[in-house]
N, C-alpha and C positions, 0 to 999 in steps of 0.2 A: 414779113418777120413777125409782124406783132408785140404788144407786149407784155408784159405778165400781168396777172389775175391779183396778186399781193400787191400793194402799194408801197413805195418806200420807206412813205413814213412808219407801217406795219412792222416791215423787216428793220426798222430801227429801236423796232420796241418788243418785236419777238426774242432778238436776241440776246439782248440783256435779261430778259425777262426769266428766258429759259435758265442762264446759268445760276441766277439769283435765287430760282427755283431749286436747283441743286446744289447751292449752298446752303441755302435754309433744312433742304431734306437730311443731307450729312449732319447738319447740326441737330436735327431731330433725334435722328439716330444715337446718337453720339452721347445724346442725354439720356435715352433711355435704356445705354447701355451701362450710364455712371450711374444706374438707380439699384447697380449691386453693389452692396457696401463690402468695403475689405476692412470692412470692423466687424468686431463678434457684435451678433444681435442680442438684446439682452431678452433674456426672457420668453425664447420661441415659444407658442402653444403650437403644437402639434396639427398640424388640419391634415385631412384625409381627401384631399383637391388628386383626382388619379388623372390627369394631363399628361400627354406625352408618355402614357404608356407603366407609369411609375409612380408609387407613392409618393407625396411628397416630402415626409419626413426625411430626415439628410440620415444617409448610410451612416457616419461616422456615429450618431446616434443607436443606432441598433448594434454596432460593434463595438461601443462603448472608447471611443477616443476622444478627447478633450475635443472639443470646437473650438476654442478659444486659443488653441495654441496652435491649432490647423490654419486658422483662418491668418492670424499673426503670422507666423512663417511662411505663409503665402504670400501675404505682403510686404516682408523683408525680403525675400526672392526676387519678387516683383522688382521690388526697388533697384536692390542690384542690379537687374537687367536692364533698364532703364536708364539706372546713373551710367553704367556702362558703355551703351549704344552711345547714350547723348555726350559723351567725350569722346567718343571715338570721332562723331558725326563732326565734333567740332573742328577738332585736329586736323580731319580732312578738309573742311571744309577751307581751313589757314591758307593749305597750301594750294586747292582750288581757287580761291580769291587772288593770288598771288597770279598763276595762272590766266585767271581773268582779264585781270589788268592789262596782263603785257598782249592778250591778245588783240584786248580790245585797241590797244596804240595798233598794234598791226595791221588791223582790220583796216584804221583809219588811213595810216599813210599808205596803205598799200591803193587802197581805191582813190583815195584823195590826189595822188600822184599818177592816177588814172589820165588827166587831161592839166597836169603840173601846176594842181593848188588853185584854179583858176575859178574863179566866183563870176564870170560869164556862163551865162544860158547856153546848151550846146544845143545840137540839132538831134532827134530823137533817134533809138535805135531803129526801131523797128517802121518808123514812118518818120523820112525826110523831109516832108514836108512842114514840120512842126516843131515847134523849140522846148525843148525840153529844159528842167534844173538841172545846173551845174553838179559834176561830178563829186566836185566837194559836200554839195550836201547829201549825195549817198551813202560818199564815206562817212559823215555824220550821223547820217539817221540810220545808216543799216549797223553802227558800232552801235546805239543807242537798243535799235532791237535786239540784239546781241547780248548786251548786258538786262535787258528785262527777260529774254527768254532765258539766260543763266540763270538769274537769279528764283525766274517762276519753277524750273526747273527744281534747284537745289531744298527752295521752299515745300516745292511735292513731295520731294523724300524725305525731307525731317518730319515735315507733319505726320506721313503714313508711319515713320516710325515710332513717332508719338503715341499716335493711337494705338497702334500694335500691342505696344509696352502695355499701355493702360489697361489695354483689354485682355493679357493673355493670364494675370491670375482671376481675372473676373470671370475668365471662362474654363478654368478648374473647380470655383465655387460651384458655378452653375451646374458643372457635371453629377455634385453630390444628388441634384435633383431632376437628373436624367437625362438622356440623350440630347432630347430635343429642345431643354432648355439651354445647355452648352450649344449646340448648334445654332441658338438663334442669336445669341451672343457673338461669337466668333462670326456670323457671317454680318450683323447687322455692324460689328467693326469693320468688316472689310470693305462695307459701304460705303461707310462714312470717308473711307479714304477712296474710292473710287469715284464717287459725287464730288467732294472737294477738288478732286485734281482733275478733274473731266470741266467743268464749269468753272477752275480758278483759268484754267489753259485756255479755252474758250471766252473769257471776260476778258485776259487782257489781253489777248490779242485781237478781241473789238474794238473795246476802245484806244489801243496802239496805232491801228489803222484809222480810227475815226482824229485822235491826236495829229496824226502827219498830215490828215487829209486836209488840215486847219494851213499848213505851209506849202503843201504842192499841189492843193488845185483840182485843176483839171489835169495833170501830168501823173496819171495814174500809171503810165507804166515805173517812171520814176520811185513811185512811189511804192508799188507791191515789191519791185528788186529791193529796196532799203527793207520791206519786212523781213524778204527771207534771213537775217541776221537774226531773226527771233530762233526759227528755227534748229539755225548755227547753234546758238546759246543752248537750248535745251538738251542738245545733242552732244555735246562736249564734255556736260557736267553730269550726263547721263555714264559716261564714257566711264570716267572717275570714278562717280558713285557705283558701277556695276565690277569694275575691274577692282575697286580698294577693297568692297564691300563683299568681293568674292573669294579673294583671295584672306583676307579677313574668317569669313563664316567655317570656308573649308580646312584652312589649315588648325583653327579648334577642332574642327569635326573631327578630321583623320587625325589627331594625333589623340582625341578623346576618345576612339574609336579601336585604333589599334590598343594599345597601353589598355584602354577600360576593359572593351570585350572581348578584344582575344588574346590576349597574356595574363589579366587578371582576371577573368569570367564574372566580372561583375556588369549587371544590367546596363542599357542605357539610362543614361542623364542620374545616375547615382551619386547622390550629395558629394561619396568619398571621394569621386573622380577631380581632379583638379581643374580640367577643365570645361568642365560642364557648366559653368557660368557664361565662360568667352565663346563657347558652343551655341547657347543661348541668344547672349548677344549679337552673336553670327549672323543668326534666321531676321534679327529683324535690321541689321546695314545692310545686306545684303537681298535678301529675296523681296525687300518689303521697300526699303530707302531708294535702292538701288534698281529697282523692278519700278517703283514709282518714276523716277527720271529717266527710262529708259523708256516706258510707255508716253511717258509725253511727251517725249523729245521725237516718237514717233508722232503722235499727234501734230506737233506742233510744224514737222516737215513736210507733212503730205499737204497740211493746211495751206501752205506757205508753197508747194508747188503747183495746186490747183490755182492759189491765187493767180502766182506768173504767168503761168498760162494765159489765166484767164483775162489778164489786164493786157495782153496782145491781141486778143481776140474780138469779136465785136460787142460784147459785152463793156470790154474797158475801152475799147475805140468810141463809141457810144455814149460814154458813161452810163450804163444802165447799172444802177448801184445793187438792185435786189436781188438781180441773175448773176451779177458781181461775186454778192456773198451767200450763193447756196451752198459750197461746202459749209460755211458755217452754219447754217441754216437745218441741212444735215444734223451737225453734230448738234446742233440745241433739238431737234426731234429726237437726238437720241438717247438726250439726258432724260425727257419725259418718259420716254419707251423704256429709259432703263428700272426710272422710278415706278413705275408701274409692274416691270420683271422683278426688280426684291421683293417687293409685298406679295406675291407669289408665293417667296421661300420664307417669307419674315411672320404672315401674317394668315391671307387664304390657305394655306397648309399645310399640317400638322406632321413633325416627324415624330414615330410612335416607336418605332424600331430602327436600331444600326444600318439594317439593308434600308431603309428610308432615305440614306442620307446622299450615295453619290445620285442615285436618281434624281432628287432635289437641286441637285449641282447643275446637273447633265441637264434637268429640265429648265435652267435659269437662261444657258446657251440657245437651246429652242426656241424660247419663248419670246425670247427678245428679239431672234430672227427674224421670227415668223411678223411682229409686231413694226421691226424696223421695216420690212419691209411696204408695210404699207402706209408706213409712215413717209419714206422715199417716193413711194407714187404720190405722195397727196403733195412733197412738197417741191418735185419735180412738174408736178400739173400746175402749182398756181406759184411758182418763185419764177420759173423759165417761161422766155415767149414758144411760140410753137418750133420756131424754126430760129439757126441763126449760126455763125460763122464761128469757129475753132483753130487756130493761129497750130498750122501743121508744117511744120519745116520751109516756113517761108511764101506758101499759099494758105489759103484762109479758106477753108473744110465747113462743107454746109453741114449742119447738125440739127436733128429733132428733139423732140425733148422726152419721147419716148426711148430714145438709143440713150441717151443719159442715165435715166430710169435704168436701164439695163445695165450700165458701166458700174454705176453704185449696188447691184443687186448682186454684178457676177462676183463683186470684192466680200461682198456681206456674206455669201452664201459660200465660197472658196475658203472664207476662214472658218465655217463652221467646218466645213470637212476635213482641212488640216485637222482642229479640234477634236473631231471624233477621231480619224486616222491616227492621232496620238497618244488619242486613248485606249482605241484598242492594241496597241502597241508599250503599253508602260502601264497600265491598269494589271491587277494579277487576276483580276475577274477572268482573262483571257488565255486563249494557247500559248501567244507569243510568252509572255514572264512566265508563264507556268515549264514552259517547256527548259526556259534558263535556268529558273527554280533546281529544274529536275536534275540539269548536268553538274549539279554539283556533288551530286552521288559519286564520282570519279572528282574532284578536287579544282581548287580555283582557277584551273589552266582550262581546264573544259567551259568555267563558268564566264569564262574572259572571253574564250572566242563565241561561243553564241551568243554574249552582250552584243559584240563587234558586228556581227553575224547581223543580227537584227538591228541594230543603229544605222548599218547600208540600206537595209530591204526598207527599213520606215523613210527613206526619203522618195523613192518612188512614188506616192500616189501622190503625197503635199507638192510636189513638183508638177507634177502633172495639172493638178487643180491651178498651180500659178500659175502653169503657160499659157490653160487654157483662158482664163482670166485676162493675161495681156493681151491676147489673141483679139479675145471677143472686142473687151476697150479700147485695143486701140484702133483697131475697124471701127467703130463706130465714131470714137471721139478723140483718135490720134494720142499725143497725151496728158490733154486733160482728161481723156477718158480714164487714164492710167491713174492718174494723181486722185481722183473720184472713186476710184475700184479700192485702190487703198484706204481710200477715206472711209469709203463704205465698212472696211474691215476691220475699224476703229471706230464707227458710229457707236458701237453698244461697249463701247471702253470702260462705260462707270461699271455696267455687270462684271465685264471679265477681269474688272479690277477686284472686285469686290469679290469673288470666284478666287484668284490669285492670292488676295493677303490674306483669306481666310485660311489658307495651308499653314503658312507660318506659325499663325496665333493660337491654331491647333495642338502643334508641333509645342509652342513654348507650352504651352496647358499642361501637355504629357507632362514636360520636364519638368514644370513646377509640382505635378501632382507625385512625382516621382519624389523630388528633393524634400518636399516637405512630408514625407512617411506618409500618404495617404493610404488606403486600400488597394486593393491591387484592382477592383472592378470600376474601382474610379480610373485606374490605369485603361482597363480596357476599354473605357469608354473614350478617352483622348483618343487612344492608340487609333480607335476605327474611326476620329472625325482626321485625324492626322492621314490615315493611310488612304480617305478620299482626298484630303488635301495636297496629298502628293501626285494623284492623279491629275489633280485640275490644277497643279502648278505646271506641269506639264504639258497639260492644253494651253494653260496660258504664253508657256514659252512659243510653241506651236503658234499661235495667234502672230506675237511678239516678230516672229522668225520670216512666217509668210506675210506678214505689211511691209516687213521696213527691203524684202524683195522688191512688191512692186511701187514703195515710197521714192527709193533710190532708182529706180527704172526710168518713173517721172521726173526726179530731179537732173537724171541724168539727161533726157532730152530735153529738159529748162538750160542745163549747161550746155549743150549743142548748139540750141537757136543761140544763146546769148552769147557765146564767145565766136559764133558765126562762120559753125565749121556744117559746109554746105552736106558734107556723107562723110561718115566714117567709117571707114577701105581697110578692112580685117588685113588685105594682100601688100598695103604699103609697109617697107620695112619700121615707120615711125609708131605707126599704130598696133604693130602685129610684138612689136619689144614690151608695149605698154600690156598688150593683153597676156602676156605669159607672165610678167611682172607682178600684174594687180591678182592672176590668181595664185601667187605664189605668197600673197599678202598674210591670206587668213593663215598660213600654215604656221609663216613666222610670228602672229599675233599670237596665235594657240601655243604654241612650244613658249612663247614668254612668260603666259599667263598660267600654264602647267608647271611649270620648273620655278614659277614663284610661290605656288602651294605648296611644292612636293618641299623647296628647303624651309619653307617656315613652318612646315608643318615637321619637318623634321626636329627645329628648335623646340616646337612642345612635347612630340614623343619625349626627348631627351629630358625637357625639364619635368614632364608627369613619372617620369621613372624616377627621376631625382625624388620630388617629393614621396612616391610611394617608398622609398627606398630609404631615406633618410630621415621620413617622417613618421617619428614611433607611434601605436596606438592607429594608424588610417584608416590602414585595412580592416581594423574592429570597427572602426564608427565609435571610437573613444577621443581622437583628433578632431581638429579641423581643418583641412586643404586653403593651402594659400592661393585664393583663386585670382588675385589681386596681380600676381606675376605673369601668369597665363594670358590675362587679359592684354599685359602690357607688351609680350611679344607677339601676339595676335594684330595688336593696334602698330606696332611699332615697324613689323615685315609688311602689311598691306600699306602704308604710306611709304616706303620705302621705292617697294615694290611696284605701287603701280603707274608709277612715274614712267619709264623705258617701252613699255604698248602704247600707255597715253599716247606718247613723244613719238610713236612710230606711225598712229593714224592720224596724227595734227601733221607732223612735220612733210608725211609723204606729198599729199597735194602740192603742197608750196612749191617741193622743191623740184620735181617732175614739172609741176607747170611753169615754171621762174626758167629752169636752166632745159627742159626737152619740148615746152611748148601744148599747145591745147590738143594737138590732134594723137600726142603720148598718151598726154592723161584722159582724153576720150578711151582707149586701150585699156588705163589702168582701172578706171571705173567699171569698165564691162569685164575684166578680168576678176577682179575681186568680189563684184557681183555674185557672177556666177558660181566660183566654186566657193564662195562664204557661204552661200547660203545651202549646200549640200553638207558642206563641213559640219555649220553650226547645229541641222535638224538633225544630223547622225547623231553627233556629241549628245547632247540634248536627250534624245530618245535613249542611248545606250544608258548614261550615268541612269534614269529616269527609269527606265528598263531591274538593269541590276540592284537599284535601291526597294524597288516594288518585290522584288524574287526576297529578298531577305528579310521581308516584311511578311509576305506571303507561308514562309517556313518559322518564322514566329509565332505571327498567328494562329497556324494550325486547325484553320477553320473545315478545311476537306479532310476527307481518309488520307489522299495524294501528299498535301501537307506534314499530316502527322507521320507521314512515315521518312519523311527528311529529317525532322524536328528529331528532338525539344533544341529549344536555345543551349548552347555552347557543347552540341554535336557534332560531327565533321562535317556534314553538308553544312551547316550553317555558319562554321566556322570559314568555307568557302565563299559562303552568300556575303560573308561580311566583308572579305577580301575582294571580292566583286564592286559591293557596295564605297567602297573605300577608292577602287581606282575610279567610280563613276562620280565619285563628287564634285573634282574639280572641272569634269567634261560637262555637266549638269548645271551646275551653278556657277563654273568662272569663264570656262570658254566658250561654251556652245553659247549663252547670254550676251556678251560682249563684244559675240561674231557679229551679232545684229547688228550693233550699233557701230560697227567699223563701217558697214558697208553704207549705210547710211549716212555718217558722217562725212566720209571722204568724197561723198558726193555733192551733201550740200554746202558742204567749205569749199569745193569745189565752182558751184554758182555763184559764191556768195563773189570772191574773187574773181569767177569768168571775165569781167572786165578791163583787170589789171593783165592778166595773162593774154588776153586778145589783144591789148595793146601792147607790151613789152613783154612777152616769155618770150620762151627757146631761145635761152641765148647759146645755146652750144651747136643749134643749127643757124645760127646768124653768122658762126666765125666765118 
């Protein structure tokens, strides 16, 4: 067997080391992006610095527009958006806290009444020979992990909101002075939130493990099952944050959408529109708060099923601590490998031109690949022994450490191609948007069905790449191979975070630059870093879509061994009810989370007509829109609202496995599996798809374009209707599929114990 080349004590100082490292980085970041002031400068002299392609005297200068009232109004916008978010964020958070609580009792008694409260030693699962800790303190420590991965969770999405806010009139300022000075703004915020939550998820779930290690010992298996409740926690308030936070962003958008530009033909994000504040506020609960806790609650599962695995295996039979923690090991080389891919886009090169920019994107995904990946040989060479055993449905699977190597490469390399595949699929650079573009020459019924059209045909190749994926991993390394492949496709999370919130901050840019009467070239400079950022929110979804696949793939063969179901028999009628069931899951999740946008978004149509309609002087820009109500039934339908989906992926597990027993819910897992994650990359691509097409015919950048165009034409007035049914597939359903499938699997493990010893009471009668 051998044993590894790192030392323990090493790998007890690499890994704090590294996240420490990308705290500190975010914080760098983070200051050098508070070094634009949202105060007027007094006294600019003029310099003639041609950087980035552009003078750098500020346009508003040469057009003669006050600065001072520019800059002011930018930051009373700001603020609004801001104060706004951070009420919303709270309110939710009320009734997620509440939520907490009662779970966290659940967690307890449920596992605690696992062996009836009993504070005797039991005998171990997986090896009889040996005594394990009492039941009760699983149920203790894994409610404990539970509440710190909620909490680390909910903390990622307020922070990434924060920064968002902060940085989205900072990166209107910046536009005055060219492309690639806005550019460097908006991506180095997006950093800052991707380093933060990449190395805060990583720090405490070191030292969480290093804490229990202090009460269980040597009873390592005992002790990885009590982590997976971290995982739970992230995933739950991921759950929340993405479904409040969606339904939230969208129902401003389409009701600002409809009512602004196609009844009144006023542009987007115009000060007159009422709700182009709570629109606003949207991009950052939702694509930013909400995308933050949905990617860690990935993180934080795949983590937490490599572990299980691996503390049955001979690493945790063993105790070999450092081959233990090479997923973590992983993600701290990937925090370095990531900080090394920003300065890339931040620092070694220059965007001189608009066409500069999605390439800068595109190349951040490359780069980091390319770099993880030999970052994973180096720490598969000296963290693993050569050879050594993988805990595979009850036998123990000899493994190299070169086949690992490959499990974590086939994950890293399978999400860049999702990635790509998603972009040439929802980028307008390409055939596919261009040809959607095109059918709206005949009207929005044309432009619906080649949305739809194309949201089926983009889930064949990201499909293909995850089968092949499971395929490869789990031949080599059963499933910790699996739980690794994911992991791998999460390794470079601080980039594709940072990749992700930079669409947002984009997007609020425009709007600020819009609200505040800027120029219209300041407009088009937003417009092109927003319309890459629509792309690479779209790879990000992509990413998001194919991990928490093969996250839950792993979890679910953690719930296998652990609730001690020897094969799960597709032909027996117990498990064949469960698999029509669980894919029958995503449909009713999706029909919940759609008919919660479409009525609240109906409430603001109704009230944005009210006020245009009742409020005199608007439509001149003599008024001013009371944006303070918009906001309040935006906030008031998304907490309402997203209580009924929540309550249907918490409650399902329970109650399948309480009253139909574990070999159901083996059924319902691989049901919902499977078709969520066909659902979700449809949805996903089409809204993604249709929003790019009408961006595409705005811009006007081709012949092909112009000849659809100009804005509020009838092709575009199709694209917009396009645009409008894709939002809620884009940003509430397709997002939120992820994390059903995921969840339900690791609430799932987290209970296996409780359901192995007392479920199916309805096959007991």
């Amino acid at each position: 067997m051998g044993s590894p080349l790192l030392s323990d004590l090493a790998t007890e100082i690499i890994i704090p080391v590294c996240a420490v490292v990308g705290i500190v980085f975010s914080l760098v970041q983070w200051l050098l992006v508070s070094k634009v002031k949202l105060t007027p400068e007094p006294n600019r002299s003029p310099s003639n610095n041609n950087k980035n392609g552009f003078n750098d005297s500020l346009i508003e200068e040469e057009e003669g527009v006050n600065e001072h009232n520019v800059v002011a109004k930018c930051a009373e916008i700001q603020t609004a958006i801001s104060e706004g978010a951070t009420s919303f964020l709270f309110t939710e958070y009320q009734y997620v806290g509440i939520f907490m609580v009662v779970f966290a009792i659940l967690i307890f008694l449920f596992l605690g009444s696992v062996e009836g409260f009993s504070t005797k030693s039991k005998r171990c699962t997986y090896d009889i020979t040996r005594m394990c800790k009492p039941a009760l303190a699983t149920a203790l420590f894994s409610t404990a992990s539970f509440v710190l991965g909620a909490v680390t969770s909910v903390l990622s999405g307020f922070l990434g909101m924060k920064i968002a806010t902060y940085a989205n009139a900072r990166t209107t300022l910046e536009a005055r002075k060219g492309v690639g000075k806005a550019f460097i703004i908006a991506f180095r915020s997006g950093a800052v939130m991707g380093f933060l939550l990449a190395a805060n998820g990583l720090l405490v779930l070191y030292v969480t493990i290093n804490l229990f290690k202090l009460y269980y010992g040597d009873d390592w298996e005992g002790l990885f099952e009590a982590i997976t409740g971290y995982g739970l926690g992230g995933s739950s308030m991921a759950l929340f944050g993405r479904v409040g936070g969606g339904i939230y962003t969208k129902a401003a958008d389409v009701g600002a959408d409809l009512v602004g530009k196609v009844e009144r033909n006023i542009p987007e994000d115009d000060p007159r529109n009422p709700a182009v504040i709570a629109d606003n506020v949207g991009d950052n609960v939702g694509d930013i708060a909400g995308m933050g806790s949905d990617l860690f609650g990935s993180y934080a599962e795949s983590s937490c099923a490599a572990l299980v695995v691996a503390s049955i295996s001979s690493f945790g039979i063993n105790h070999e601590f450092t081959a233990m923690c090479y997923p973590l090991l992983v993600s701290s080389v990937g925090i370095i490998v990531c900080l090394i891919t920003t300065l890339f886009a931040t620092d070694f090169y220059e965007i001189k031109a608009v066409k500069d920019i999605e390439p800068a994107l595109k190349n951040q995904l490359i780069i980091s690949t390319v770099l993880m990946t030999v970052g994973i040989a180096i720490v598969s060479w000296i963290a693993l022994p050569s050879s050594f055993t993988i805990f595979n449905f009850g036998v123990q699977k000899v493994v190299h450490n070169w086949q690992l190597f490959l499990c974590v490469c086939v994950g890293l390399w399978a999400g860049l191609i999702i990635g790509f595949v998603t972009e040439y699929y929802t980028s307008n650079a390409y055939s596919p948007v261009q040809d959607v573009a095109d059918s709206c020459r005949t009207g929005a019924a044309t432009n619906v069905i080649f949305g739809l059209a194309l949201g089926y045909k983009s889930v064949i190749i990201p499909i293909f790449a995850i089968a092949i994926g499971i395929f490869v991993s789990f031949s080599f390394a059963a499933m910790y191979g699996i739980a690794v492949a994911a992991l791998g496709m999460l390794s470079t999370i601080a980039t594709g975070l940072a990749i992700d919130a930079y669409g947002p901050i984009s997007d609020n840019a425009g709007g600020i630059a819009e609200m505040a009467g800027m120029s219209h070239r300041i407009r088009e400079r937003t417009d092109a870093l927003d319309a890459a950022g629509n792309t690479t929110a779209a790879i990000g979804k992509g990413f998001a879509i194919g991990s928490a696949a093969l996250v839950s793939l792993a979890l679910f063969g953690a719930f296998v061994s652990r609730a001690g179901i020897q094969v799960v028999d597709v032909l027996t009628p117990k498990v064949f009810i469960g698999l029509i069931v669980g894919a029958m899951l995503p449909y009713w999740f999706s029909a919940m989370t759609m008919k919660s946008v479409g009525s609240a978004a109906l409430k603001m149509v109704e009230e944005v007509r009210r006020q245009f309609n009742t409020i005199p002087g608007l439509m001149e820009g003599t008024a001013k829109p009371d944006y303070a109500t918009c906001v309040k039934i935006s906030t008031d339908a998304s907490i309402k609202e997203m209580i009924p989906p929540g309550a249907l992926v918490m409650l399902t597990p329970l109650i399948v496995g309480i009253f139909f027993g574990v070999e159901t819910l083996s059924g319902v897992l691989a049901g919902s599996l499977v078709s969520g994650v066909q659902v979700a990359i449809s949805a996903s691509n089409t809204g993604g798809a249709w929003d790019n097409a009408k961006k595409y015919i705005e811009a006007g950048a081709s012949e092909h374009a112009r000849t659809l165009g100009p804005k509020g034409s009838e092709p575009h007035k199709a694209a917009v209707i396009g645009d409008t049914i894709g939002d809620p597939l884009k940003d509430t359903s397709g997002p939120s599929l992820n994390i059903l499938i995921k969840l339900m699997a690791v609430e799932s493990l987290v209970f296996a114990p409780f359901f192995a010893a007392h479920g199916g009471l309805l096959f007991k009668l």
